[in-house]
N, C-alpha and C positions, 0 to 999 in steps of 0.2 A: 140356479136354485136361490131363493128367495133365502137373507140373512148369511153369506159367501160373503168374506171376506176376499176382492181379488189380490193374488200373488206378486209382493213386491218386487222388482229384482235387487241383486245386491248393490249394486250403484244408488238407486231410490233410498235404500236404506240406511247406507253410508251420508249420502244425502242432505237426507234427513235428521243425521246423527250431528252434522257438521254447522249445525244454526246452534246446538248447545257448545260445543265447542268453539265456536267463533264467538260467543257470547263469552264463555271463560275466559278466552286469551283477550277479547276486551276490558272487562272487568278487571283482570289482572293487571293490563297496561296503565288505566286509569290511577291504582291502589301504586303500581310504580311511580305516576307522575306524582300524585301526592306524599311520596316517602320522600319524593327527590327534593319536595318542594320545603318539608317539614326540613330537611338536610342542609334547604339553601342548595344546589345544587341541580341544575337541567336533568331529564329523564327523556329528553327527547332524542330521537338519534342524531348522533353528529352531522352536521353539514359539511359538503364537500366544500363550498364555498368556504365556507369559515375557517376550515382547515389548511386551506390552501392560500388562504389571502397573502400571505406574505412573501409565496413564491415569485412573483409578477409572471414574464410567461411560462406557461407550461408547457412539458414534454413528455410525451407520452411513447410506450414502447411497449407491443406486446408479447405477453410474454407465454402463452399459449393457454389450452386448458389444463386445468389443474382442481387438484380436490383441497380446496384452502379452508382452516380452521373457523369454526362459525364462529369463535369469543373473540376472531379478531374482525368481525363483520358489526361495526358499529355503525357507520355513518349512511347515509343515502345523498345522492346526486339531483335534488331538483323536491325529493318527498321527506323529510326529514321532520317538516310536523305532521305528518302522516301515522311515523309510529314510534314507537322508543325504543331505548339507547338496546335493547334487549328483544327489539322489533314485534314488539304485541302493536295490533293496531291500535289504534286513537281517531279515526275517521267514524264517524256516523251516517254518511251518503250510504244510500242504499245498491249502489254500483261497488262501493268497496268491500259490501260485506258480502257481493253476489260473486267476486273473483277471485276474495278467500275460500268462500262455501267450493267452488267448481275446483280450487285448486286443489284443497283439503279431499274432495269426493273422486280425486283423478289421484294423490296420492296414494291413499289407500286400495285404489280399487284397480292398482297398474296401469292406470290409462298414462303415465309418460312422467317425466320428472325432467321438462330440457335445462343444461347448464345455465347459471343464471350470468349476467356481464356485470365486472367491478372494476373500481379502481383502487391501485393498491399506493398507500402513501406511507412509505415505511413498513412498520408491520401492522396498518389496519387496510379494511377493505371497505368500501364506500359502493354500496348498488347503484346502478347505472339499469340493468334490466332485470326484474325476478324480484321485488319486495314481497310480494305474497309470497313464495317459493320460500324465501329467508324467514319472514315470520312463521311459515308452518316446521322447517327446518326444523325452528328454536323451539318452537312448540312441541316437538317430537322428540325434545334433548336429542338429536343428534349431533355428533362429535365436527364434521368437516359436510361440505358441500361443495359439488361439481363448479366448475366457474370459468368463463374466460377473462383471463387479469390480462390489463393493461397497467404499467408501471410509471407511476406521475412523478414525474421530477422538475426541480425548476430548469430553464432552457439554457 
């Protein structure tokens, strides 16, 4: 019938809904970098490198899955000018904003949530696998998130 609107499904719609949302949590992260900047202070997520430089070699020990606090998930392993200290993205490639949208459209819509891999240095935790999965986390305020920790100490 001529002027039918065809039938979205709810994934399409969810979707859809997650380019204004990936727009937000950008915006937001940006409005971060410049509080932090006006502060004198990074708004970038911690580097595992940075963090660890003093150790010399490292030891690593795992210590199974667990559901660990997201306010201690600050730093990342390799992507740390990726996003900030509070994990909003900060990337503009259009490949990062395509694995937020899918991740964001698979969160809401139960298509899977797999535990994301850290490493744990004291009481913070540094991404190793799942930066999307962590940025939507924070985005969703929720409390803790699934994880396998590996526990870094110097050797």
């Amino acid at each position: 019938m001529d002027g039918e609107v065809p039938a979205l499904s709810f994934d399409t719609w969810i979707y859809i809904q997650s380019d204004v949302a990936y727009s937000h949590a950008r915006t937001h992260g940006i409005l971060e970098v410049i509080r932090g900047w006006i502060a004198g202070r990074s708004a970038l997520a911690v580097s595992f490198k940075e963090a660890t430089k003093d150790f010399g070699p490292i030891h690593a020990v795992y210590r199974g899955l667990q559901n660990i606090p997201l306010e201690h998930v600050v730093g990342s392993v390799g992507r740390a000018s990726e996003f900030t200290r509070s994990f909003r993205p900060l990337i503009w490639l259009d490949r990062q904003k395509e694995r937020w949208r899918i991740s964001y459209t698979k969160t809401l819509s139960g298509g899977g949530y797999p535990a994301i891999e850290v490493y744990q240095v004291g009481r913070e935790y540094f991404v190793v696998n799942g930066h999307h999965r962590v940025s939507l986390a924070k985005y969703f305020a929720w409390e803790t998130i699934e994880a396998h920790v590996s526990e870094i100490g110097a050797a």
